[in-house]
Steps between C-alpha positions, in 0.01 A plus 500: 500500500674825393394797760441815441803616642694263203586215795454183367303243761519136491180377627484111635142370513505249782144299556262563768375143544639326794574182300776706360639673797847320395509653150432891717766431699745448179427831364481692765875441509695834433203703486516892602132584517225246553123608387259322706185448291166484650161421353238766591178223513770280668705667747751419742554108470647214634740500279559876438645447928726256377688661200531818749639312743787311234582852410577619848741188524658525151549837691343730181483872622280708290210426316137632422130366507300496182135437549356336231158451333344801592237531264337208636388628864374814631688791606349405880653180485820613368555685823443216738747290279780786526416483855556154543825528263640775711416257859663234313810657426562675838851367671619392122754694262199576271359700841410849345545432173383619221155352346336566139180381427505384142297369228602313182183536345449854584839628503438646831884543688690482212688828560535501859671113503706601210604839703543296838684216346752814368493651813586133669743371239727829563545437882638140429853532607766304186569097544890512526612424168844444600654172628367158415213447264201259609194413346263262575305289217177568481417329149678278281447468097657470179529755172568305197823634323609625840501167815434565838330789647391599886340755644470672805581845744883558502498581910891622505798551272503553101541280190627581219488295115812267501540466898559168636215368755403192715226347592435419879417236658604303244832686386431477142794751265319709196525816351261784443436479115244789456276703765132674487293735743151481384544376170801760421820388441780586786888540554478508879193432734526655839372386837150564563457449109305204379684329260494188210858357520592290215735225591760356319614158544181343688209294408152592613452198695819554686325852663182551728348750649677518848805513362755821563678646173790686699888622471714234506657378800243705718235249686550201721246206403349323812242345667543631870394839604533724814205747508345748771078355447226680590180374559167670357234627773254309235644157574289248590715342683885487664769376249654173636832433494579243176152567406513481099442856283533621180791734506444785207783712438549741172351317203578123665230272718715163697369316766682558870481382805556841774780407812386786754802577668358582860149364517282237499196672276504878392098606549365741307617886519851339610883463349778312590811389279464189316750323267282366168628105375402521136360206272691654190779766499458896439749792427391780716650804734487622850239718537265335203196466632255201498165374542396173679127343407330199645495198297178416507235667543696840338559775755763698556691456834764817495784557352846704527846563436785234396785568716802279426461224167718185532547572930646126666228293666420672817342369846225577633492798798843543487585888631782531258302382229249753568741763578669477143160542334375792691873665325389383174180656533580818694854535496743760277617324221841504667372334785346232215855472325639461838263188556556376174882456588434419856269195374828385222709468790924431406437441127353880441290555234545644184336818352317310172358256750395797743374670183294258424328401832434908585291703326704801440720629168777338503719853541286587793636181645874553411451854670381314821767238490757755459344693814544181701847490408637833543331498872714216531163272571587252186791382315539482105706171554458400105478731272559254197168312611376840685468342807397668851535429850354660824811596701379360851406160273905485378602612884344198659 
């Protein structure tokens, strides 16, 4: 949708029915503004709760409410709906928000969404297009003449035509052959952008949607998970420890099986840290976030934010353990490289490694290392295999 201020939107439709709750949770990956649609001869439903409530996990910030089908009720009634929409969305990011009725048989709204989308889209701070490039598949097809082609929202970095890429969790090696935006060929696509990568060297039945096209080198493929997990007021129930969920996670849906850390159960309106044993591997960061939905019948129990990927096998309420996490999810990120290389112990750790398992550009994380080592808190033991060392690790 071009604006009129000339910004170009890329509008995801995700489906209202709660049979495809999974498929909303894909594509509200990487989003920057949600629009929560409501029916006027409907309004506020079951599952209208639920999508609001994935968005405050996926932790989306801004967003507006578009009130639909106006032309089918009375002005009276509209009033008691935007009532019931404003009750609805007190205590949520969408609290105060604003809300255009709208009609697409009448035409009624057209301006004002167009002029508050414009208004929205220019408050929406730049994706950092620096560092590594990551973008989760969302759809997988083929162009004859042309091979392999996914799409999805690029979430950090750039890619250019010609650059070298690999496909997480299953480390497949191809090459960006060609790029679009919305049907226009591209040189570059930018985070925040969503893109058709053409991939060289890769069969269609090799990809699915899941998948992670990213910089080389730059993910760690696994199938444990430490997370911080919090538990939805709405819950039914407590979440028992090793009770089965789906995990959902950028564009990918796995099966897991939650280890809380220091509990028994976590009722509703609760947290607690919980490491995540996966059924098949993913490629994702600290500070991803995820959702976690019953198996059967489909609700959604909470959700969060990933704190370490590929962490060792921890026990259960175990201070240290704990105490580790609560730095991972609170801590400076010199306090988390400090961890990193406390956790290594004698051998060190090198900076690709650290690269990979943290979720910052990989000169941000130089600059911290460096820090470390001029305060005299780590040692550059190797630079051949750029090795580091915490100081008080090499002293004992």
């Amino acid at each position: 949708l071009m604006l009129p201020t000339g910004q170009l939107l890329g509008i995801v439709d995700v489906p209202g029915h709660e049979r495809f709750v999974r498929h909303m949770v894909a594509g509200a990956t990487g989003m920057d503004l949600v629009a929560l649609v409501i029916a006027a001869d409907e309004g506020v439903m079951p599952q209208t709760r639920e999508h609001l409530e994935i968005c405050e996990l996926l932790n989306v910030k801004h967003g507006l409410v578009v009130l639909t089908k106006t032309d089918l009720v009375e002005p009276d009634w509209l009033d008691l709906v935007e009532e019931e929409i404003r009750e609805t969305l007190v205590g949520t990011f969408l609290e105060g928000a604003p809300l255009v009725r709208f009609s697409a048989v009448t035409g009624e709204g057209t301006e004002a969404l167009l002029a508050i989308l414009a208004d929205l889209a220019g408050q929406v701070p730049p994706k950092p297009a620096s560092g590594i490039f990551r973008l989760p598949v969302d759809r997988v097809f083929t162009i004859k003449g042309f091979g392999t082609v996914v799409t999805g929202t690029a979430i950090t970095g750039r890619l250019k035509v010609g650059d070298a890429v690999m496909v997480y969790p299953p480390l497949y090696k191809a090459r960006v052959r060609s790029l679009q935006m919305h049907g226009a060929a591209q040189e570059e696509v930018l985070a925040g952008s969503r893109a058709a990568v053409n991939l060289q060297g890769l069969e269609k039945e090799e990809m699915e949607r899941g998948m992670v096209v990213a910089t080389p080198g730059s993910l760690v493929s696994t199938r444990r998970l430490d997370a911080w997990l919090e538990v939805l007021e709405s819950a039914p129930r407590p979440l028992k420890h090793r009770q089965a969920v789906r995990f959902h996670s950028g564009t990918s849906e796995r099966l897991a099986v939650p280890l809380l850390l220091d509990a028994d159960e976590l009722p509703p309106g609760s947290s607690g840290y919980v490491q995540f044993i996966l059924k098949d591997a993913v490629a994702l960061k600290p500070g991803d976030r995820f959702v976690v939905r019953n198996l059967s019948p489909a609700i959604t129990w909470g959700g969060g934010q990933i704190l370490q990927v590929n962490p060792t096998r921890h026990k259960r309420h175990q201070e240290q353990v704990l105490s580790g996490l609560k730095t991972l999810e609170q801590g400076s990120p010199e306090e988390q490289v400090r961890f990193y290389l406390a956790e290594a112990g004698p051998a060190g750790r090198g900076r690709p490694e650290l690269a990979a398992m943290l979720p910052w550009d990989p000169t941000y994380l130089a600059n911290l290392l460096n820090a470390l080592v001029q305060k005299g808190e780590a040692l550059f033991y190797d630079p051949e295999n750029q090795l580091y060392l915490l100081t008080e690790t090499a002293q004992a």
